[in-house]
DSSP file (Angstrom, degrees, kcal/mol; ACC not computed):
  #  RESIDUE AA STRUCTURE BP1 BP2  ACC     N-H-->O    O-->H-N    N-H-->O    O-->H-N    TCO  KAPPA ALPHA  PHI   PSI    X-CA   Y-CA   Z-CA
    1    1 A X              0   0    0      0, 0.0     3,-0.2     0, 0.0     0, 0.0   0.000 360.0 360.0 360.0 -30.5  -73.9   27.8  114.5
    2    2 A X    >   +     0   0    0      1,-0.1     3,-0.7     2,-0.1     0, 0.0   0.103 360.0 121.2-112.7  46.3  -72.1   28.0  111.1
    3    3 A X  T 3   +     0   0    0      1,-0.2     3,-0.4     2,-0.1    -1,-0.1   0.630  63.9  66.8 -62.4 -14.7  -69.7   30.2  111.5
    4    4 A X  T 3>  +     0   0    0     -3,-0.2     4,-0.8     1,-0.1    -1,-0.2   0.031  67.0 102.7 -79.3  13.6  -67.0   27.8  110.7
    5    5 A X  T X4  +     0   0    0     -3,-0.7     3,-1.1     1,-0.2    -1,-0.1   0.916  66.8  64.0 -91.1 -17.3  -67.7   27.2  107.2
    6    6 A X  G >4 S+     0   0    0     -3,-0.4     3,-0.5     1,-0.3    -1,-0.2   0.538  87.4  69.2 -78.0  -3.2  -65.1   29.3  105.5
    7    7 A X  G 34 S+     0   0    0      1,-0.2     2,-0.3    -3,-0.2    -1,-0.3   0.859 106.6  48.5 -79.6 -22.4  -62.3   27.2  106.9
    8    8 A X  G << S+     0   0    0     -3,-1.1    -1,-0.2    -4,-0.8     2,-0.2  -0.304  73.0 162.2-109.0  64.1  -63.8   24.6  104.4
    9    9 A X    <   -     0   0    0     -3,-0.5    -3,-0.1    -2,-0.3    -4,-0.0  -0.302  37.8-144.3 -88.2 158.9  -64.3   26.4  101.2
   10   10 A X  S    S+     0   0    0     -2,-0.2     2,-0.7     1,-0.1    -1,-0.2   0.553  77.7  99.7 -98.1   9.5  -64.7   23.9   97.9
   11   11 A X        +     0   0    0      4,-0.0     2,-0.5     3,-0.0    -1,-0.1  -0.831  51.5 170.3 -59.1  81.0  -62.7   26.7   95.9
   12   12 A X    >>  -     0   0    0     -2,-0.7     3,-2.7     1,-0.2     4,-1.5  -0.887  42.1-146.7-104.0 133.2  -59.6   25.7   95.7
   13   13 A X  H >> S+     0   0    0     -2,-0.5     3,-0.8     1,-0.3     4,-0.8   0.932 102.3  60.1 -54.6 -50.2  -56.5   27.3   93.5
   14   14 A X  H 3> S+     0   0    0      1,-0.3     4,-1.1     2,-0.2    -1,-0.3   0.588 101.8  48.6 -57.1  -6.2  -55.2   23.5   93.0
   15   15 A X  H <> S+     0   0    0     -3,-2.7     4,-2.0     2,-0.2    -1,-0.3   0.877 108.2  59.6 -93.1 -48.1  -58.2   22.5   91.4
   16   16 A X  H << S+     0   0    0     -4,-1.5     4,-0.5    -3,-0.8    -2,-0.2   0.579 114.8  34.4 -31.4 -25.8  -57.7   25.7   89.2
   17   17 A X  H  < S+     0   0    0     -4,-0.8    -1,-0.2     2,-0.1    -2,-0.2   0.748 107.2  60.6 -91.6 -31.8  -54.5   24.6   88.0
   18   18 A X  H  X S+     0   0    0     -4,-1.1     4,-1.1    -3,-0.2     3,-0.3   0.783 108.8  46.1 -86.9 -13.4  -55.0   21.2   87.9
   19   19 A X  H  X S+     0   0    0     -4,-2.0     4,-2.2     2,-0.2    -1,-0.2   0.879 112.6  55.0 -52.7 -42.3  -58.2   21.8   84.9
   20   20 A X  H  > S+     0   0    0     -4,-0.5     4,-0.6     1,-0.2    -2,-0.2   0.586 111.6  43.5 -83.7   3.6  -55.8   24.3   83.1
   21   21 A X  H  > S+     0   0    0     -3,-0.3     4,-0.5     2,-0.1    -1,-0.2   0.829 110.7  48.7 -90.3 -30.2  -53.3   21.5   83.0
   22   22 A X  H >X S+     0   0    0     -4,-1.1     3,-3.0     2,-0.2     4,-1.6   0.992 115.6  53.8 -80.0 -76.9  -55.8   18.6   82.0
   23   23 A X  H 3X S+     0   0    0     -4,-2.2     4,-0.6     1,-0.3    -1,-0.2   0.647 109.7  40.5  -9.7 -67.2  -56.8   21.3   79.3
   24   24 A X  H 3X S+     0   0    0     -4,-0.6     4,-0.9     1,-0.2    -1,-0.3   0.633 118.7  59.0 -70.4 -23.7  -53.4   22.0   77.8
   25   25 A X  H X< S+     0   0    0     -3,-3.0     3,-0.7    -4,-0.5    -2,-0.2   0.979  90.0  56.6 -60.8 -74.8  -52.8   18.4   78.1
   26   26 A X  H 3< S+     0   0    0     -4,-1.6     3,-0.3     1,-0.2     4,-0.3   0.579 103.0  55.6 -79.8   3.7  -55.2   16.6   76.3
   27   27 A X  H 3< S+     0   0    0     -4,-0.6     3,-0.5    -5,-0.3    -1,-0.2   0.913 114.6  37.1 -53.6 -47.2  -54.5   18.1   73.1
   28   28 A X  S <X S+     0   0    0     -4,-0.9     4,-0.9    -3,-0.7     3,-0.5   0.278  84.8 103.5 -97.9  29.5  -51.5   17.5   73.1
   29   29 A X  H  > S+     0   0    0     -3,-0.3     4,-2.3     1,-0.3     5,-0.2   0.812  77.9  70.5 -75.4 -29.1  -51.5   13.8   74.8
   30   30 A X  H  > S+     0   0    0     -3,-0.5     4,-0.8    -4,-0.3    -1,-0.3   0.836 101.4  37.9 -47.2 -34.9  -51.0   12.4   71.4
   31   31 A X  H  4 S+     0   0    0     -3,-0.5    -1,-0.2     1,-0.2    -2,-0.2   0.502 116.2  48.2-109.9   2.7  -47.7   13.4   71.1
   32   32 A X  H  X S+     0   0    0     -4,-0.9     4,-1.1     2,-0.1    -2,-0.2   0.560 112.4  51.3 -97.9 -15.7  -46.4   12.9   74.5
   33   33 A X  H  < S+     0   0    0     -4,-2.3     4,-0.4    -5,-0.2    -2,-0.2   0.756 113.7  43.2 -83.3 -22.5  -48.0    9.4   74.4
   34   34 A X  T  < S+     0   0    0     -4,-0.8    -1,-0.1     2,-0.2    -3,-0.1   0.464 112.6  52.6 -93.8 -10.3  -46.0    9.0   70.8
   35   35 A X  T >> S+     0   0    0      2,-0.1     3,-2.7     3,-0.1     4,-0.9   0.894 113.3  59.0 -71.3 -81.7  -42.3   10.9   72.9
   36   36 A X  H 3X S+     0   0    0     -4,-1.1     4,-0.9     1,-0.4    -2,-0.2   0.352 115.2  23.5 -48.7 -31.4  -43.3    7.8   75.5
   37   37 A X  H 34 S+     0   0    0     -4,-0.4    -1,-0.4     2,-0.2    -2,-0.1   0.591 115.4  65.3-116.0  12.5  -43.1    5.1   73.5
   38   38 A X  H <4 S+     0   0    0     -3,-2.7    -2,-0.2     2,-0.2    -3,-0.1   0.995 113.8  36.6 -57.7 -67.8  -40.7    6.6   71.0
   39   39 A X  H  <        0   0    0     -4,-0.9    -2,-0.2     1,-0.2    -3,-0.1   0.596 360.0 360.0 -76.5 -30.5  -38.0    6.8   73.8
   40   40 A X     <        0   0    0     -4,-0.9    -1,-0.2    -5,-0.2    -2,-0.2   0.380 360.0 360.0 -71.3 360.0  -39.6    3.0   75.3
């Protein structure tokens, strides 16, 4: 009866990328938040 479940699997790559992005990010959000208003 649940043979269907693997069309919905909660692994998804884009959620893998988008954590290694938030990662790499928020170190460095200080100094893109200090480009942002540099250049504003």
């Amino acid at each position: 009866m649940q043979d269907d479940n693997s069309s919905h699997d909660p692994f998804n790559w884009g959620y893998v990328i988008a954590a290694l992005g938030v990662l790499l990010a928020l170190p460095l959000m200080p100094i893109i938040l200090s480009w942002f208003v540099f250049y504003l």
